[in-house]
KEKE-3310 file (N, C-alpha, C; in steps of 0.2 Angstrom, whole numbers, plus 5000, padded with zeros to 4 digits):
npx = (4700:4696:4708:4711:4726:4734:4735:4739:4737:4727:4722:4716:4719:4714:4702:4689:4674:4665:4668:4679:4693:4701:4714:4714:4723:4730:4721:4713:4700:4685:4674:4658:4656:4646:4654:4665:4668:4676:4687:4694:4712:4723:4723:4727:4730:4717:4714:4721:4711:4703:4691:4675:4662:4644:4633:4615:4602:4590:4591:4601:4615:4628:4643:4658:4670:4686:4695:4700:4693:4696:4683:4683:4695:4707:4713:4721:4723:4728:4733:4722:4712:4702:4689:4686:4677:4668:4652:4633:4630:4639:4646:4660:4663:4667:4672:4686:4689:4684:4696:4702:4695:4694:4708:4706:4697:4704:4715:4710:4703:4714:4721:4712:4707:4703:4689:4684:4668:4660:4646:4642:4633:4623:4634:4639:4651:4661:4673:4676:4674:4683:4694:4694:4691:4704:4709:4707:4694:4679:4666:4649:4642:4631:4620:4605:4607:4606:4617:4628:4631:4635:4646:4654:4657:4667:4679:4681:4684:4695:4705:4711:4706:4701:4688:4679:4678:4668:4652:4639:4623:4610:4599:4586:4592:4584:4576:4585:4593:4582:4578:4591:4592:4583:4586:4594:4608:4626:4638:4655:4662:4650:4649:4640:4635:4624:4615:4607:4595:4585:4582:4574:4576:4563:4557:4554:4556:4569:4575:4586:4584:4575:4577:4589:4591:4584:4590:4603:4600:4595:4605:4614:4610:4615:4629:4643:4648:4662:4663:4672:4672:4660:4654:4649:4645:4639:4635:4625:4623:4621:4621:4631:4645:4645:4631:4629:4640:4631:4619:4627:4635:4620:4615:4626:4634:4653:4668:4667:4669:4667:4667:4672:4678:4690:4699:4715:4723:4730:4735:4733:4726:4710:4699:4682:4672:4661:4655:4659:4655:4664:4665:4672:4665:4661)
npy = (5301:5289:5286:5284:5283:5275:5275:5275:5276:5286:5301:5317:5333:5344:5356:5364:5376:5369:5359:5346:5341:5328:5315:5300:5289:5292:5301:5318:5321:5331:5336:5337:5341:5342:5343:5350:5365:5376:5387:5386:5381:5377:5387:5386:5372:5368:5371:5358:5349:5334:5331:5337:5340:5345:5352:5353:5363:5357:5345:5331:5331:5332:5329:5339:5334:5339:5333:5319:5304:5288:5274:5266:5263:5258:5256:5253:5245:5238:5226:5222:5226:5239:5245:5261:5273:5291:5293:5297:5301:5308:5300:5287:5274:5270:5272:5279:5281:5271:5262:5263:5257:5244:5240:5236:5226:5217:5213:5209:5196:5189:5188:5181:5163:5148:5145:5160:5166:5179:5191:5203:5217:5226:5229:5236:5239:5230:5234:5231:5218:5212:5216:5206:5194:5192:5192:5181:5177:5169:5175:5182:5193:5205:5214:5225:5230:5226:5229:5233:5224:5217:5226:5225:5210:5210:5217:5209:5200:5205:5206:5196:5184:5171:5162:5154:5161:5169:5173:5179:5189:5195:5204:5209:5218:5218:5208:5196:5194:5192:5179:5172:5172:5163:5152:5148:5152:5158:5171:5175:5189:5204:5218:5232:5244:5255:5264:5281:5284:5274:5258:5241:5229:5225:5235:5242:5254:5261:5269:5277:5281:5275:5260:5256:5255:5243:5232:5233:5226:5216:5209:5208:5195:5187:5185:5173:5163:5165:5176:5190:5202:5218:5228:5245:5258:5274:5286:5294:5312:5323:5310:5306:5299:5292:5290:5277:5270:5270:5262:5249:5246:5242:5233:5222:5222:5222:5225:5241:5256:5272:5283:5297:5294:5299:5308:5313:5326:5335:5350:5350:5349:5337:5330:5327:5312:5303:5292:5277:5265:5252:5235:5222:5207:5201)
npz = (5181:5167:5155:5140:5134:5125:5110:5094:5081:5082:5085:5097:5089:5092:5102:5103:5102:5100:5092:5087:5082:5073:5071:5062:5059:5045:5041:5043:5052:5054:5067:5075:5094:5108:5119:5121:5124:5126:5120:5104:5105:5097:5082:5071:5067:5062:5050:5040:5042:5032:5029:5035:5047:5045:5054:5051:5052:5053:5057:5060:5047:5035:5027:5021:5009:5009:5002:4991:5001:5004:5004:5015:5029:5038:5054:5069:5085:5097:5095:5086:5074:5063:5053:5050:5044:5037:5042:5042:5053:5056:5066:5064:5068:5076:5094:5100:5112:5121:5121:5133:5143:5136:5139:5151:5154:5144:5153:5166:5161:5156:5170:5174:5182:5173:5160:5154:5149:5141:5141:5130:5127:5117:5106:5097:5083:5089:5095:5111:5109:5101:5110:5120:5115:5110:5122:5126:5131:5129:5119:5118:5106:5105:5096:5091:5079:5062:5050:5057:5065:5054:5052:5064:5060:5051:5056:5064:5055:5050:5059:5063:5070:5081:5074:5082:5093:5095:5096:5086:5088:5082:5091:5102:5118:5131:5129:5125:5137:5145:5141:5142:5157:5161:5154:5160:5160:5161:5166:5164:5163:5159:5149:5142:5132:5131:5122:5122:5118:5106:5095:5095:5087:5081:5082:5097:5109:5116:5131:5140:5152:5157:5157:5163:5173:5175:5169:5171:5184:5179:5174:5182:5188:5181:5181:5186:5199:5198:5193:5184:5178:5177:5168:5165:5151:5148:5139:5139:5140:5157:5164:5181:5185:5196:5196:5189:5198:5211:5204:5200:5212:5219:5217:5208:5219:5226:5222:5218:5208:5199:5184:5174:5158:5144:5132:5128:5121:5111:5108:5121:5136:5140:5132:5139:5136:5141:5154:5164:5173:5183:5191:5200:5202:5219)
capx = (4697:4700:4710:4713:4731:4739:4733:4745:4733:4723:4723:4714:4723:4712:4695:4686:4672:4657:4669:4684:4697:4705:4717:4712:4729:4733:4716:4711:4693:4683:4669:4656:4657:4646:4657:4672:4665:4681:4691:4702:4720:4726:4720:4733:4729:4712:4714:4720:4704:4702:4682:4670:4653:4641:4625:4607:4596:4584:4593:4607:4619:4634:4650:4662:4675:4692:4701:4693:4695:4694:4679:4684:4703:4709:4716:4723:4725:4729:4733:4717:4710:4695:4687:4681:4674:4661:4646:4629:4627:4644:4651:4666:4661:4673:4673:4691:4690:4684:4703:4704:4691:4696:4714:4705:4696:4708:4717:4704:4702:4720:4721:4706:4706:4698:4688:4680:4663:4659:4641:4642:4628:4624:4642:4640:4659:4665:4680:4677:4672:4687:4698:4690:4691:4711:4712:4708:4687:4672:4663:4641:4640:4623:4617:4600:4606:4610:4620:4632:4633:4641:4655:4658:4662:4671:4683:4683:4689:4702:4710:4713:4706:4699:4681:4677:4677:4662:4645:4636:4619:4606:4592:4586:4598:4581:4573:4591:4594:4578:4580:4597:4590:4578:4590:4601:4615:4629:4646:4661:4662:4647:4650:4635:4636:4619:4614:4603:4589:4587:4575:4575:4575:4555:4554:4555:4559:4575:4576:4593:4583:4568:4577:4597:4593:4581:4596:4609:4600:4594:4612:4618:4608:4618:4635:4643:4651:4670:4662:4679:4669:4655:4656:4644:4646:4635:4637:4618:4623:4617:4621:4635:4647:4639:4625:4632:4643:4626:4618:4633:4635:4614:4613:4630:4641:4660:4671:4665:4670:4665:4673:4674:4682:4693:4705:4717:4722:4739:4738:4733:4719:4707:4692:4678:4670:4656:4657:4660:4656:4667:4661:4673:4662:4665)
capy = (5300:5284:5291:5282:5287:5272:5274:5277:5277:5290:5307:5321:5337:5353:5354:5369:5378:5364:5355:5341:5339:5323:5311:5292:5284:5298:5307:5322:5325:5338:5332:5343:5340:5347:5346:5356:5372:5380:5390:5384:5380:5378:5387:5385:5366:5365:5369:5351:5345:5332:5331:5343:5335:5351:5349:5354:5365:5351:5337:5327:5336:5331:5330:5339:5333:5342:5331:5311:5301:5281:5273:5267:5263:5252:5260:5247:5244:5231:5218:5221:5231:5240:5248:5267:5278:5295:5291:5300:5301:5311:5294:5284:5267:5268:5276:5278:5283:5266:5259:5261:5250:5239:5236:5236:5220:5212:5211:5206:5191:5187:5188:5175:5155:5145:5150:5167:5168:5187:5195:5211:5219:5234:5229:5239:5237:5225:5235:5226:5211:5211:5216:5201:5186:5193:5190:5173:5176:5166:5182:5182:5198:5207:5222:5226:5232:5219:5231:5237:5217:5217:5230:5220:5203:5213:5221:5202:5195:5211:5206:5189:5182:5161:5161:5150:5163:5173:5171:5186:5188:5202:5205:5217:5217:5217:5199:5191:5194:5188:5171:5169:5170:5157:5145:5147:5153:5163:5173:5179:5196:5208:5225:5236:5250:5258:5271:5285:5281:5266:5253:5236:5224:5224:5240:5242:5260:5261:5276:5275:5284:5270:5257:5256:5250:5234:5230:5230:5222:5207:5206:5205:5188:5183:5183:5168:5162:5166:5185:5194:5211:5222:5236:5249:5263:5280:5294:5299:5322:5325:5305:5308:5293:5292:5285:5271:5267:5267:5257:5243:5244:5240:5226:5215:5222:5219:5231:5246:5261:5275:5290:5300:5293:5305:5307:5319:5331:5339:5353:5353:5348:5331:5329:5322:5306:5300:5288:5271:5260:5245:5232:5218:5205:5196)
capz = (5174:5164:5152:5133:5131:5121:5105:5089:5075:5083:5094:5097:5088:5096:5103:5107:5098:5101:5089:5089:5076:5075:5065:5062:5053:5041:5039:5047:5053:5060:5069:5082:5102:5112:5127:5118:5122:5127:5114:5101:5107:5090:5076:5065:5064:5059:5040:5040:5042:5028:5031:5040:5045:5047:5057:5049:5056:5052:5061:5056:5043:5031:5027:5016:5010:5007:4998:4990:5004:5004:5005:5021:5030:5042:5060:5074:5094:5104:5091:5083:5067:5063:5048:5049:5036:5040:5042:5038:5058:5059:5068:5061:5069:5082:5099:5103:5122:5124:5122:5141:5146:5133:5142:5159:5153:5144:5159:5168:5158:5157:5176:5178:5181:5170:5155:5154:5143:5142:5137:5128:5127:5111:5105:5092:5078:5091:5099:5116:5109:5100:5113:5125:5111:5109:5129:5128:5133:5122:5119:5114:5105:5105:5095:5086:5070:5056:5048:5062:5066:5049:5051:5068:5059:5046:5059:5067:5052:5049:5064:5061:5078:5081:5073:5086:5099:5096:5095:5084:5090:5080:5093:5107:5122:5134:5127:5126:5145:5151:5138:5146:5164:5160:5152:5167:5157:5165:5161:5169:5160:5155:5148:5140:5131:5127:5118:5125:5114:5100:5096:5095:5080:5080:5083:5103:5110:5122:5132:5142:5160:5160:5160:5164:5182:5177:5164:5177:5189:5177:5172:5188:5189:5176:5183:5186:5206:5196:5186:5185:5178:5174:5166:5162:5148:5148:5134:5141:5145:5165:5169:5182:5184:5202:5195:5189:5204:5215:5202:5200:5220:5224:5210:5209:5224:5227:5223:5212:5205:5190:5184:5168:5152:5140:5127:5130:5116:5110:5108:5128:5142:5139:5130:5142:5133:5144:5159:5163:5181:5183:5195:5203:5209:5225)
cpx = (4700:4703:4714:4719:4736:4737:4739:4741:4727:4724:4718:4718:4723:4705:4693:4680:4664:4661:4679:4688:4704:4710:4717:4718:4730:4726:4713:4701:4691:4675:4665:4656:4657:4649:4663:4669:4670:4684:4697:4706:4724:4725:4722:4732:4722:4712:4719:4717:4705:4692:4680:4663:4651:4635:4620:4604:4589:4585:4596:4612:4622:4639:4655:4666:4681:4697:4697:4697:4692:4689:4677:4691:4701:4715:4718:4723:4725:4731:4728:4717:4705:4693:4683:4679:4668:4656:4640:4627:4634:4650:4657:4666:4667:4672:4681:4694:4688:4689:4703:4701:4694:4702:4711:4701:4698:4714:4714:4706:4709:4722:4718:4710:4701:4694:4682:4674:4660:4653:4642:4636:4627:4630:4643:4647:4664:4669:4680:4676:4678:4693:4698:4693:4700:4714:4712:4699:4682:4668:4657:4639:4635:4622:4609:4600:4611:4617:4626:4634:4639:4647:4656:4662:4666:4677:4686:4687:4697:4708:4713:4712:4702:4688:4677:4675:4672:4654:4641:4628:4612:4600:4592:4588:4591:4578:4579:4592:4590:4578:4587:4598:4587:4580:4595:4608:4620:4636:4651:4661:4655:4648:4642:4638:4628:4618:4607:4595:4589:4579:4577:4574:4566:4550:4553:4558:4564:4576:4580:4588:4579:4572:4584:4596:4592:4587:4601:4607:4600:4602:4616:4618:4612:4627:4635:4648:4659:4670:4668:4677:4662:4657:4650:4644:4638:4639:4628:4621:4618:4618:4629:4636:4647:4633:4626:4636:4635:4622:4622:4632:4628:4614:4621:4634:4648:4662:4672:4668:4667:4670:4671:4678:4684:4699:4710:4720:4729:4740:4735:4728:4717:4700:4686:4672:4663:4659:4657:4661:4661:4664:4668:4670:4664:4662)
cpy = (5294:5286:5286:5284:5282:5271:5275:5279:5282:5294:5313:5327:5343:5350:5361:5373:5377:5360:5352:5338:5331:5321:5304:5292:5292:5305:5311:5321:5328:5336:5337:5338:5344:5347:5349:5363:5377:5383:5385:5383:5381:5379:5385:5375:5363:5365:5363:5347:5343:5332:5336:5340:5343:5349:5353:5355:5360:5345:5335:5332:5332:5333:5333:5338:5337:5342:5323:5307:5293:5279:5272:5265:5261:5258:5253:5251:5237:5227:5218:5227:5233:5244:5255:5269:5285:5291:5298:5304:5305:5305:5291:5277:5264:5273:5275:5278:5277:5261:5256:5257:5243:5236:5235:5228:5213:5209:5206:5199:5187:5185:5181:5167:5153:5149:5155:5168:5177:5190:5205:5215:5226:5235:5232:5236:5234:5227:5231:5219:5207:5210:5209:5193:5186:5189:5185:5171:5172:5172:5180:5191:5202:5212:5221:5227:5227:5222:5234:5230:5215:5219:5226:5215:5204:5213:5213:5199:5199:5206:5199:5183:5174:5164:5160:5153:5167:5171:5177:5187:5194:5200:5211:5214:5215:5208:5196:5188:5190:5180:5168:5165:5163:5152:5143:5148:5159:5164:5175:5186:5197:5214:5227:5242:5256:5264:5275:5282:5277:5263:5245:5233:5225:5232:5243:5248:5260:5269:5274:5274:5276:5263:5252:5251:5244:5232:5228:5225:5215:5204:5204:5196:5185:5180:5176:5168:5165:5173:5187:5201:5212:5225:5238:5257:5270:5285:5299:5308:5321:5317:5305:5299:5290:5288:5278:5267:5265:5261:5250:5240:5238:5232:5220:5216:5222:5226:5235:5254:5264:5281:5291:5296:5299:5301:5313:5323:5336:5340:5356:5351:5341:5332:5323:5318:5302:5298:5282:5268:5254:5244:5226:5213:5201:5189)
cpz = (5171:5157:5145:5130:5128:5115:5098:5083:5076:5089:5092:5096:5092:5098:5104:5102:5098:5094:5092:5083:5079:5069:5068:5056:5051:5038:5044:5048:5057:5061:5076:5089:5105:5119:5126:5118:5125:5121:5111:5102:5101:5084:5070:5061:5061:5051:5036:5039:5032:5025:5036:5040:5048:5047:5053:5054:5058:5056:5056:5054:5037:5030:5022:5017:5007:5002:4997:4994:5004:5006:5014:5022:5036:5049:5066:5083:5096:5100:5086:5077:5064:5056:5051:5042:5041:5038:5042:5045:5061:5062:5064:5060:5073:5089:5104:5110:5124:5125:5129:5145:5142:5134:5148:5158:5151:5150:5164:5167:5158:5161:5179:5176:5178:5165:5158:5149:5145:5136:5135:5124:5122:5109:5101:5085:5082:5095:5105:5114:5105:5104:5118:5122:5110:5115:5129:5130:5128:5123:5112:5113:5103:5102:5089:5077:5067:5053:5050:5063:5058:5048:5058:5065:5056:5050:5061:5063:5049:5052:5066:5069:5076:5079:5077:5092:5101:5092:5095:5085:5088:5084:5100:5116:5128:5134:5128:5134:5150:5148:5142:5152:5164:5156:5157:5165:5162:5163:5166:5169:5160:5155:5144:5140:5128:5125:5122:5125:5110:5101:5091:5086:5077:5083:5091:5105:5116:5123:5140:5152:5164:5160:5160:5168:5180:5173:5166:5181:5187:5175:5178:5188:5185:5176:5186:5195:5202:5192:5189:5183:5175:5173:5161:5156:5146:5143:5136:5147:5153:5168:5173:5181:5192:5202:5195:5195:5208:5211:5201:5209:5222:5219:5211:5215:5223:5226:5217:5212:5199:5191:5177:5162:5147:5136:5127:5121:5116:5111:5116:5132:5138:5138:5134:5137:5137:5151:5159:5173:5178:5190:5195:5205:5213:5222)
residu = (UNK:UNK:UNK:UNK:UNK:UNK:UNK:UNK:UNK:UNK:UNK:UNK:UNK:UNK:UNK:UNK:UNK:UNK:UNK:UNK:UNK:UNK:UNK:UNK:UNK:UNK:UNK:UNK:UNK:UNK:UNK:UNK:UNK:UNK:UNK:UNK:UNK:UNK:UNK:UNK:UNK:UNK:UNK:UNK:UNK:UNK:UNK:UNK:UNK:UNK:UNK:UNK:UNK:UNK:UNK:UNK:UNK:UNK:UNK:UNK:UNK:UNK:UNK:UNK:UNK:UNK:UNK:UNK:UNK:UNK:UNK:UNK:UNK:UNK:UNK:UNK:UNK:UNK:UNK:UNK:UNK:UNK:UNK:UNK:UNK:UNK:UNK:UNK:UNK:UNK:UNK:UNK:UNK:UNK:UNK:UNK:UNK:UNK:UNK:UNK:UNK:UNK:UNK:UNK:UNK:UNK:UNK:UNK:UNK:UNK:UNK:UNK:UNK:UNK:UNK:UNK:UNK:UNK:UNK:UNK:UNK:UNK:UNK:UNK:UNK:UNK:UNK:UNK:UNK:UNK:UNK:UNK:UNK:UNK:UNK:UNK:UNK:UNK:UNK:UNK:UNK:UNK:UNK:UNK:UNK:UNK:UNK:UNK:UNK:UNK:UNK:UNK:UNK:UNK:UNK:UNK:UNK:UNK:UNK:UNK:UNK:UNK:UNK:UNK:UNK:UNK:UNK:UNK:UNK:UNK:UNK:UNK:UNK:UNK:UNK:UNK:UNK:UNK:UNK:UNK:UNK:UNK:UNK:UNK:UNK:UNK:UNK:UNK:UNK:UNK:UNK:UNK:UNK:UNK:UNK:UNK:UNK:UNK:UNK:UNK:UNK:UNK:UNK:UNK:UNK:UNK:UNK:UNK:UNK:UNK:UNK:UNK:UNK:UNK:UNK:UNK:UNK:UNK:UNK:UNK:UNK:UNK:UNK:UNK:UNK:UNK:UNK:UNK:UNK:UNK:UNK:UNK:UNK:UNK:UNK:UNK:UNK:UNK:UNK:UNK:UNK:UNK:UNK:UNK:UNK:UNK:UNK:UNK:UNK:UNK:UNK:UNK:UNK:UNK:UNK:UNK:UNK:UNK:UNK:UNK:UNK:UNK:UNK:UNK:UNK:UNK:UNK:UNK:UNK:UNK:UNK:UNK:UNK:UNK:UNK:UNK:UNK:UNK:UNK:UNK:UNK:UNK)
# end
């Protein structure tokens, strides 16, 4: 398992229940996760919880709060800095178990000769994009929603990183790719992180099954004779991390891997977080 265990501003306290109590900086939250379906470890620590998001039978939910917590607040890694706050969808606007990919590229990119331009495809609040442009990479960062592209540059300008290094880009990750190809552009880096289901700027339905493979495969084309990584991320329940390796293997080659991604958990065991292919290419 790739395993997100250098965080200081955030850890997982207990899990179990079909929920996940955490702490971001100095605020507690209690947040569901269906993959905590083991028993509580700690009970004693949940009446901490500063916030409690409670699902709706109806779809969605919301959040009590405990105590009046900041609009939103500032959390760090790697050098960088980010804005959370709840959100209406339970989220934060951070996924912290991606740390682990996000030292595995910086490295990457650190390691390389010559410059490293690096596509990030559904970048969402930037964390790789931010870790990437830290390394030393020129990073084109791609997401459909305007106002998700806003907490990225937010985050961007937090962290006090060269303006010059990124290029914000609101559109749908399918159209950009095939413009790409057809301008003959190419990168050293791509990561992608999609979402199960979504839709595009103009409306466009994204459904993760239908169409992963052609995603990967057109991005393969897109690597450059010097690409130093790919990397793929899944939160899509029943995609093993199997998947992704055959898909990485048939499309760009070299030398690949997937596995689990988690966050391990205090008072005991590790909360599994999705998966993630990486790709070396030759």
């Amino acid at each position: 398992m790739y395993l997100a265990s250098g965080w200081k501003d955030y850890e997982v306290l207990d899990a179990g229940g079909g929920e996940k109590l955490e702490r971001w900086g100095d605020v507690v939250l209690r947040r569901p996760d269906p993959q905590a379906i083991w028993a509580v470890q700690a009970p004693e620590m949940w009446n901490k919880a500063d916030a409690v998001y409670h699902r709706s039978k109806a779809g969605g939910g919301e959040w009590e709060f405990r105590r009046k917590l900041p609009e939103r607040w500032q959390v760090s890694y790697g050098g960088n800095a980010f804005y959370v706050r709840p959100t209406g969808f339970k989220h934060t606007g951070l996924f912290p178990e991606q740390a682990v990919n996000w030292d595995w590229m910086a490295e990457r990119i650190r390691q390389a000769k010559g410059e490293v331009r690096v596509l990030n495809l559904f970048g969402y609040t930037g964390g790789a994009t931010l870790a990437c442009a830290r390394a030393g990479a020129k990073v084109t960062h791609v997401d459909a929603a305007k106002g998700i592209m806003q907490w990225a540059g937010e985050n961007y300008r937090l962290s006090q990183l060269d303006s010059t290094r990124v290029r914000w880009l609101v559109d749908d990750a399918f159209k950009f790719v095939a413009r790409e190809l057809r301008r003959g552009n190419r990168y050293e880096g791509i990561l992608m992180d999609p979402p199960s289901y979504g839709r595009g700027p103009g409306g466009e339905v994204w459904k993760l099954e239908d169409g992963l493979y052609s995603l990967i495969e057109s991005c393969s084309q897109l690597l450059s004779d010097r690409a130093v990584f790919f990397l793929v991320n899944s939160y899509t329940t029943g995609l093993q991390p199997a998947v992704l390796y055959n898909m990485l293997l048939m499309t760009a080659g070299g030398k690949v891997e997937a596995d689990e991604i988690g966050l391990p958990i205090r008072s005991g065991g590790v909360l599994p977080c999705g998966a993630s292919g990486r790709c070396i290419p030759c």
